[in-house]
N, C-alpha and C positions, 0 to 999 in steps of 0.2 A: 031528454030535453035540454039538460044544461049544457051538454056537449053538443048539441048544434046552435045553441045561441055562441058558443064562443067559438068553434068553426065560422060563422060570421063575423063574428067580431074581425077575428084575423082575415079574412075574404073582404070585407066591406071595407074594414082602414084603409088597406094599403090601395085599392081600387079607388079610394076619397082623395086621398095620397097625394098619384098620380096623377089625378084629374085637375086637384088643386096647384100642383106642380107647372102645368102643361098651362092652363090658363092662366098663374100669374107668371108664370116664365115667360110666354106668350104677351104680355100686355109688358111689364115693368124689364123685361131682357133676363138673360141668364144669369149674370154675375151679381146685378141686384137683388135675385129671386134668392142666389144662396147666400149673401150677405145677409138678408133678413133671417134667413134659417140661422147663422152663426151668433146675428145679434139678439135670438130669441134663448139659443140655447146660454148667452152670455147672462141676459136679465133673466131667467129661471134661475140660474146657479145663484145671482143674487138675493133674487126672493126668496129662493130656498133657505139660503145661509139666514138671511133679517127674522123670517119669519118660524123657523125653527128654533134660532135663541130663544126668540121670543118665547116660543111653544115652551121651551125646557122651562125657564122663571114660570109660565102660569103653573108647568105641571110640579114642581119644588111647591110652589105656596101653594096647592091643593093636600099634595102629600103630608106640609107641613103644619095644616091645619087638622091634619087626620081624616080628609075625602078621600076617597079615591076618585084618579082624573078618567074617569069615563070619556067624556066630552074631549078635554084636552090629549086623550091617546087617540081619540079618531081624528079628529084633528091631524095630528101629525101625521097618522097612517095617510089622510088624504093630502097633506102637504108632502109630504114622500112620493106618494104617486103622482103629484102634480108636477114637482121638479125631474119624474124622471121623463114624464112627456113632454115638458119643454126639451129635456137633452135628445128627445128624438127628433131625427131631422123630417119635418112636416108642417103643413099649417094648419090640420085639422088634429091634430094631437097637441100643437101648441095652444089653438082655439081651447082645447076643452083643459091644459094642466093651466092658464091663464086663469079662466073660470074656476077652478079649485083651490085658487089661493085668494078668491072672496070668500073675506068669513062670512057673510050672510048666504051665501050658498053653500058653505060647507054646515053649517048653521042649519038651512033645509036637509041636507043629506042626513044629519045629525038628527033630524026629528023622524027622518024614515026611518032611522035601523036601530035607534036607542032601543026600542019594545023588545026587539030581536036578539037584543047584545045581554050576552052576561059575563062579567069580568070579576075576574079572583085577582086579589091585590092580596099582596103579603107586608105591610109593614114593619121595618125594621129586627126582621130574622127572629118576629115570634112568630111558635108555630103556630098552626091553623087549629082552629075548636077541634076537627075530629082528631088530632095529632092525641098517637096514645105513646106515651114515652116507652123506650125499650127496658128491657132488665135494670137494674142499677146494681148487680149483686157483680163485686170484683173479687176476683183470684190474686193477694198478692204474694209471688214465692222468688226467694232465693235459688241465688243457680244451685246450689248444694240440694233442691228441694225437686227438681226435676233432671229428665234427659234428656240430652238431644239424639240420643244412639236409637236408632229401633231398631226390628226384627232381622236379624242376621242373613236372612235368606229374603230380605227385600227387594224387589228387581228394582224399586229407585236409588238403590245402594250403590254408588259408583266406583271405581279403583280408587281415587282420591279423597271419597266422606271420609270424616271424623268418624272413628269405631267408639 
């Protein structure tokens, strides 16, 4: 099932694409129709950049109060995706990364898939509860206390090893 909804995905855009293509091409002329394509992919890189700083400060002051940013990592994931459909050249892929960079509709998407989502945060390189530490038992020896020579008749023994 999931592999024929996204067989459509890729059949249905680029056929929306097209269509959207041919009729504002059609109506506003060619060179205006890509002008708009350049100036959409211009103000996504924008939005991208504003609204990603942003994203990092909210997700610093969650970290830093000791949350984990749930909200604030989908967030980005959907502002990431949104800036990379405005970099594609289209107007139904613009329509929908446009739409993705309202926070109240990233805000809905966020109340569909929160139930769904579980995320492991590790703060600040302690380990996790089930973390069981390894040995702690050390060997300390002088070179006088070991060899480096092994078995005479060792096929890793090269013309050049140390005997």
């Amino acid at each position: 099932m999931r592999f024929s909804a996204l067989f459509a995905v890729f059949l249905v855009v680029p056929l929306l694409e097209i269509a959207a293509f041919v009729a504002i091409g059609g109506r506003i002329g060619v060179f205006a129709t890509l002008a708009i394509v350049v100036l959409t992919a211009l103000i996504g890189s924008v939005l991208l950049r504003v609204q990603g700083f942003g994203l990092l400060r909210r997700i610093q002051a969650e970290t830093d109060a000791g949350r984990v940013p749930k909200r604030e990592l989908i967030h980005g994931a959907m502002i990431l995706f949104a800036g990379l459909l405005l970099l594609l050249p289209g107007f139904v892929t613009d329509a929908c990364g446009f739409a993705l960079f309202v926070p109240a509709l990233r805000d809905a998407v966020w109340s569909l898939v929160k139930s769904r989502l579980k995320v492991h945060f590790n703060v600040g390189g302690r380990p996790e509860p089930d973390f069981t530490p390894r040995d702690e038992t050390v060997i300390d020896l002088d070179e006088k206390d070991f060899s480096r020579s092994g078995p005479a008749d060792s096929p890793w023994k090269g013309p050049n090893r140390d005997e």
